[in-house]
C-alpha positions as CSV (number, residue, x, y, z in Angstrom):
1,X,0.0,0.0,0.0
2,X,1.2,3.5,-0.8
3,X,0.5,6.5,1.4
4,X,-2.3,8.9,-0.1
5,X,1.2,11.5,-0.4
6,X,2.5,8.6,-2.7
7,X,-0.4,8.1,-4.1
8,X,-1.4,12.0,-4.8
9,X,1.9,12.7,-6.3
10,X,2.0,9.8,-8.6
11,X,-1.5,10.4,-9.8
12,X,-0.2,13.8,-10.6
13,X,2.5,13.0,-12.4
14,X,0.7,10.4,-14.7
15,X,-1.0,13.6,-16.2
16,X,2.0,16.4,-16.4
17,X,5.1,14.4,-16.9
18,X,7.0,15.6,-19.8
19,X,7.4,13.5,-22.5
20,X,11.4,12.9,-22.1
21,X,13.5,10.6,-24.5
22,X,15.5,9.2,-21.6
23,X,12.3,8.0,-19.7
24,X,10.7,6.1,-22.6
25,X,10.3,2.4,-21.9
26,X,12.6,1.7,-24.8
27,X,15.4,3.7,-23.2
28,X,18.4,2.3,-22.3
29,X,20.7,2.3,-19.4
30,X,23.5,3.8,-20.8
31,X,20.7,6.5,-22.2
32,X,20.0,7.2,-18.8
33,X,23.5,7.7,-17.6
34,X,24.3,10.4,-20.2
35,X,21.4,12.1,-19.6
36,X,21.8,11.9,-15.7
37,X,25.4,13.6,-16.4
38,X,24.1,16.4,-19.0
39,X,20.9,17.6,-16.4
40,X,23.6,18.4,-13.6
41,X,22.8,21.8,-13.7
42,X,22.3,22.0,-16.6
43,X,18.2,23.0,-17.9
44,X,16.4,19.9,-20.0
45,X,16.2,22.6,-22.9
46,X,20.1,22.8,-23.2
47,X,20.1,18.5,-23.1
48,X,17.7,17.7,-24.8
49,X,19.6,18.4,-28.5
50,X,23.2,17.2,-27.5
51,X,21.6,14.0,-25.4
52,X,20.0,13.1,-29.0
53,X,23.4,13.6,-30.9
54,X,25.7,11.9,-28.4
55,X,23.2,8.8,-28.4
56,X,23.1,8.7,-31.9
57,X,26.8,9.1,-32.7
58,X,27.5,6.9,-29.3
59,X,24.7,4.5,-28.7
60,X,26.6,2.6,-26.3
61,X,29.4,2.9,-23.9
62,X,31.4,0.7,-25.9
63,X,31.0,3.3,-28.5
64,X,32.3,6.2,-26.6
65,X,35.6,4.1,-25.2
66,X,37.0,3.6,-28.4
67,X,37.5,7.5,-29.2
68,X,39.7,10.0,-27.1
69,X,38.3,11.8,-24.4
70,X,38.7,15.0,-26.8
71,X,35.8,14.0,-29.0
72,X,33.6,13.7,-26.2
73,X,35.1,17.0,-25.0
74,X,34.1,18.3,-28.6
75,X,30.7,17.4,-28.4
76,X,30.0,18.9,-25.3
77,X,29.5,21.7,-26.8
78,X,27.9,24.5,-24.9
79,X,26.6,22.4,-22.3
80,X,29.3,24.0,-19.1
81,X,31.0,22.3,-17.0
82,X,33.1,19.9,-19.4
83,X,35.1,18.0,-16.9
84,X,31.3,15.7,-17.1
85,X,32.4,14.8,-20.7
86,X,35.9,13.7,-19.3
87,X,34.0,11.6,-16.5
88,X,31.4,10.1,-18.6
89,X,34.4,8.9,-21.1
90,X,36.1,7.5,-18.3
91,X,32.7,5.9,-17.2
92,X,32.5,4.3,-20.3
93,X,35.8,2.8,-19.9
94,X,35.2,1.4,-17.0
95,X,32.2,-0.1,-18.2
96,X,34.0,-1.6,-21.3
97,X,36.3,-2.7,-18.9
98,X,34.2,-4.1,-15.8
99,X,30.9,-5.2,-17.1
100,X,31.5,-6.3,-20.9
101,X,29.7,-2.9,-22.2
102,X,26.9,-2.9,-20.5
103,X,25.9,-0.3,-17.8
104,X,25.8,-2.2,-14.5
105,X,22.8,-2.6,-12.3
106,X,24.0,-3.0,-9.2
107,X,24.0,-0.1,-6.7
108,X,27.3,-0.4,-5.6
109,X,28.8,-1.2,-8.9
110,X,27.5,2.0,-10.5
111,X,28.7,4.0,-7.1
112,X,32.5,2.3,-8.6
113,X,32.6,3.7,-12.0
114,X,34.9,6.6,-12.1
115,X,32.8,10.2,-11.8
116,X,29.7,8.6,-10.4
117,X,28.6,10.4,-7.3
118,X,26.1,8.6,-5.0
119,X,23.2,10.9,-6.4
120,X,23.8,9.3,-10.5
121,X,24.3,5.6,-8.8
122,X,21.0,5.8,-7.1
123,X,19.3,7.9,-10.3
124,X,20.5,5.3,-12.7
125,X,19.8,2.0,-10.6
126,X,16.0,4.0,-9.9
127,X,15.5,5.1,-13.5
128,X,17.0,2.4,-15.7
129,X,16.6,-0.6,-13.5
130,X,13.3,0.5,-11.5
131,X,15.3,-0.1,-8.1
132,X,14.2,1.0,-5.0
133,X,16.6,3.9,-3.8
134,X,16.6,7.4,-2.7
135,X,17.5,10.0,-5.7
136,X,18.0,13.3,-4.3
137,X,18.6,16.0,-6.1
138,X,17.9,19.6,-5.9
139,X,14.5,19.8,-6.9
140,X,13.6,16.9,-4.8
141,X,15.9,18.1,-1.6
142,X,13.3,21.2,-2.1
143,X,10.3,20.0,-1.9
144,X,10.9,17.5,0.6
145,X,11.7,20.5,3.0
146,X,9.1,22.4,2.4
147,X,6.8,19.6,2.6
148,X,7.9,18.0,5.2
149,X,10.5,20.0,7.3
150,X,8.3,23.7,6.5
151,X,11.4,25.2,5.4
152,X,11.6,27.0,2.3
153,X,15.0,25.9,0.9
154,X,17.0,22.5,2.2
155,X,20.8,23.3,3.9
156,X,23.3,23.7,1.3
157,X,25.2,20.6,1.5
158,X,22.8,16.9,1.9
159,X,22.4,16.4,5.5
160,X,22.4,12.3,6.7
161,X,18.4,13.8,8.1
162,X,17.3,14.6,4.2
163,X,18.6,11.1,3.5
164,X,16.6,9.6,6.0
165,X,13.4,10.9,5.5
166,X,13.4,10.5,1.2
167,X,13.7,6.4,1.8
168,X,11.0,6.8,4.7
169,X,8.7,8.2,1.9
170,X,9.7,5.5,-0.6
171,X,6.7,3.2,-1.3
172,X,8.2,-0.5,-0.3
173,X,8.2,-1.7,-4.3
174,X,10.8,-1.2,-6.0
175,X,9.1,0.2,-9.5
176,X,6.7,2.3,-7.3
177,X,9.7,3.4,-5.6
178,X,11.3,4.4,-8.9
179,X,8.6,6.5,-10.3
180,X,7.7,8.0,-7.0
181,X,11.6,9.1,-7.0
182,X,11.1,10.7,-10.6
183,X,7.5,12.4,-9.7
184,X,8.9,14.2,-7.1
185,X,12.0,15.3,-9.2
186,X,8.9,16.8,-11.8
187,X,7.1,18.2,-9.2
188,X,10.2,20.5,-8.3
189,X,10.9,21.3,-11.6
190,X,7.1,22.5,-12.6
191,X,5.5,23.5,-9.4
192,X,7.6,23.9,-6.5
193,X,9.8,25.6,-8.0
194,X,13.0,27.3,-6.4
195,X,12.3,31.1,-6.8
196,X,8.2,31.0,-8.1
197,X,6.6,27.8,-6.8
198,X,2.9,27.4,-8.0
199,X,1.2,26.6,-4.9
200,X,-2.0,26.6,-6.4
201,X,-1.2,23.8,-8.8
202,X,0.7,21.3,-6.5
203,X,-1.1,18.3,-5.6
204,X,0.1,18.2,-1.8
205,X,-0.6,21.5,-0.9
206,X,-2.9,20.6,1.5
207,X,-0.2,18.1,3.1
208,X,2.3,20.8,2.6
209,X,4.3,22.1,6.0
210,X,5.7,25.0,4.8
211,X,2.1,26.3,3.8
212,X,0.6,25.3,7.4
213,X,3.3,27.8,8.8
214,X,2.7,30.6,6.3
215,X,5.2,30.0,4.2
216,X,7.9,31.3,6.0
217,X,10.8,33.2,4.2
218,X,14.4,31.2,4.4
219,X,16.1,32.2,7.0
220,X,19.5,30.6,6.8
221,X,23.2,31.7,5.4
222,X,22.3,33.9,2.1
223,X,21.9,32.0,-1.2
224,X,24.2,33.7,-3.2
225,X,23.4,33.7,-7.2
226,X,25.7,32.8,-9.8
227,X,27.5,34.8,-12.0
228,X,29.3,34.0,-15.0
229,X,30.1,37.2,-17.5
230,X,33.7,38.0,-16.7
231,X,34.5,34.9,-14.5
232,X,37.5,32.3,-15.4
233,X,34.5,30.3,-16.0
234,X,33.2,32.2,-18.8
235,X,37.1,32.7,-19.9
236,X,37.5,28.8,-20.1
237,X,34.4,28.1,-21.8
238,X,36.0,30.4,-24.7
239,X,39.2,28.7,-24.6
240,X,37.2,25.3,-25.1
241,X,35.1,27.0,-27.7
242,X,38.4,28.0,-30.0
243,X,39.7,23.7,-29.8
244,X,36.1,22.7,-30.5
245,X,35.4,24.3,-33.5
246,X,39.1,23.9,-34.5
247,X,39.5,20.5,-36.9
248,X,43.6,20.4,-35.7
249,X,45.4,22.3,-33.5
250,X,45.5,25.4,-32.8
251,X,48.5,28.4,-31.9
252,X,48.3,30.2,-29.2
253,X,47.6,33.2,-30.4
254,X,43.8,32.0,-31.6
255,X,43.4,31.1,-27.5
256,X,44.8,34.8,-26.7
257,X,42.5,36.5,-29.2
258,X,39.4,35.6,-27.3
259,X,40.0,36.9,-24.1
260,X,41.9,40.4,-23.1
261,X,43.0,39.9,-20.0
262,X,46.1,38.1,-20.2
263,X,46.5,36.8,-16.1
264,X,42.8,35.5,-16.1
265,X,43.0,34.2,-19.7
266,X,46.8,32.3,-18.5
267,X,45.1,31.0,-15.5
268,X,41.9,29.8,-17.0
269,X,43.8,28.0,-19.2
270,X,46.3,26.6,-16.9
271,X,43.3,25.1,-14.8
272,X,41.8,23.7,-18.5
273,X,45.5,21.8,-18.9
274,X,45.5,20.7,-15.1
275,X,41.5,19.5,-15.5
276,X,42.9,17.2,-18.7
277,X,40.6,19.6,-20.9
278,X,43.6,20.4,-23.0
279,X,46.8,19.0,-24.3
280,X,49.5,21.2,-24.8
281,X,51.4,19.8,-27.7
282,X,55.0,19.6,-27.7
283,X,55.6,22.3,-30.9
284,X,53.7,25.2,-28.6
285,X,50.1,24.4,-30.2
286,X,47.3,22.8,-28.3
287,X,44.6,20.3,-28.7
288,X,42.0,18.7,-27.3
289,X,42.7,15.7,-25.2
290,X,43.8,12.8,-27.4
């Protein structure tokens, strides 16, 4: 038996689930890794293009293995935070390696693979395997505490508590479990969101804490918004951008053209060497990793 909270959520999310290529029936595990990888922070508008051309240029992990680490690099495109290409290429080794190609099931095995943080293992033994695990990530760490706890945002870093209560909401079978785990996940994305949740649209307000108290502003350490024009983020991401697009490599001068300020533009691309983003070839040009 579920709880009528399971039960209210799931119904909901049987009518307003997006329809999303990595939670077709047909998808397949290693579908649902690279897509778990892509949505860290990044929006499902940015994924949804490059998850399409990275499954249809590598349909399997096998298929990513057997090219350099640059190509996945390449085809990372836009998507920020590249060092995920560089971890899902190593996954894939691992997986070529390990389990003959094929994405393992088994909690602890996925937790293994290089790059895979407990919040992907659980995801992708929930959403590929229908296991019964707690997947917490941010839009599910929110509206657990403001359903449950009545606070409007969770702490900043997982607490052993948040843990504790997502498996005490699991329903007890495992494919239950699994769709609960991604109905809550859509619930924070589309209603309860982080800066404009629609109250009047969620199907637990009435069970909801933080409305019972009023709906109390967060009061803890300020949430600090981040910014990106001018950063040695934004100043790496156009270092990347030159290698890319570049069929060979490239002199340094088409790296020191893009950005004018020669200490941040020095030290963003430092840190792209030390992160194995780039190669810096022995003749003074650079590449993408080989």
């Amino acid at each position: 038996m579920n709880s009528p909270l399971n039960d209210a959520v799931l119904d909901w999310y049987g009518v307003h689930a997006r329809e999303l290529p990595w939670r077709e029936p047909g998808a397949s595990p290693w579908g649902v890794l690279v897509s778990e990888i892509m949505l860290q922070q990044t929006p499902v508008k940015r994924v949804l293009p490059v998850w399409h051309e990275w499954l249809a240029r590598w349909p399997t992990a096998a298929a990513l293995a057997a090219e350099p680490s640059g190509e996945a690099v390449r085809a990372w495109g836009r998507l920020g935070y590249p060092r995920r290409a560089l971890r899902l290429h190593a996954a894939a080794q691992a997986i070529v390696e390990r389990h003959g190609g094929e994405v393992p099931g088994d909690h602890a095995e996925l937790l293994a693979l290089p790059g895979i943080g407990a919040y992907t293992a659980a995801a992708v033994a929930s959403f590929a395997y229908r296991q019964r695990h707690a997947v917490l990530d941010t839009n599910v760490r929110r509206v657990l505490a403001r359903l449950v706890t009545g606070v409007e945002y969770p702490p900043k870093a997982q607490t052993r508590a948040e843990v504790t209560l997502a498996e005490g909401l699991l329903p007890l079978d495992p494919p239950t479990a699994a769709r609960w785990s991604v109905a809550v996940m859509e619930l924070g994305a589309l209603v309860c969101t982080a800066r404009s949740p629609r109250c009047v649209d969620c199907p637990v307000l009435e069970r909801c804490e933080w409305q019972a108290r009023g709906r109390p502003a967060y009061d803890g350490p300020p949430r600090k918004g981040q910014t990106y024009a001018g950063t040695d983020r934004q100043c790496r991401g156009r270092l990347l951008a030159v290698l890319r697009d570049a069929p060979r490599p490239v002199e340094k001068g088409a790296l020191d053209i893009v950005w004018s300020d020669p200490v941040q533009r020095e030290r963003a691309l430092d840190g792209l060497i030390a992160d194995g983003l780039v190669d810096p070839l022995d003749d003074g040009r650079y590449a993408l990793p080989a």
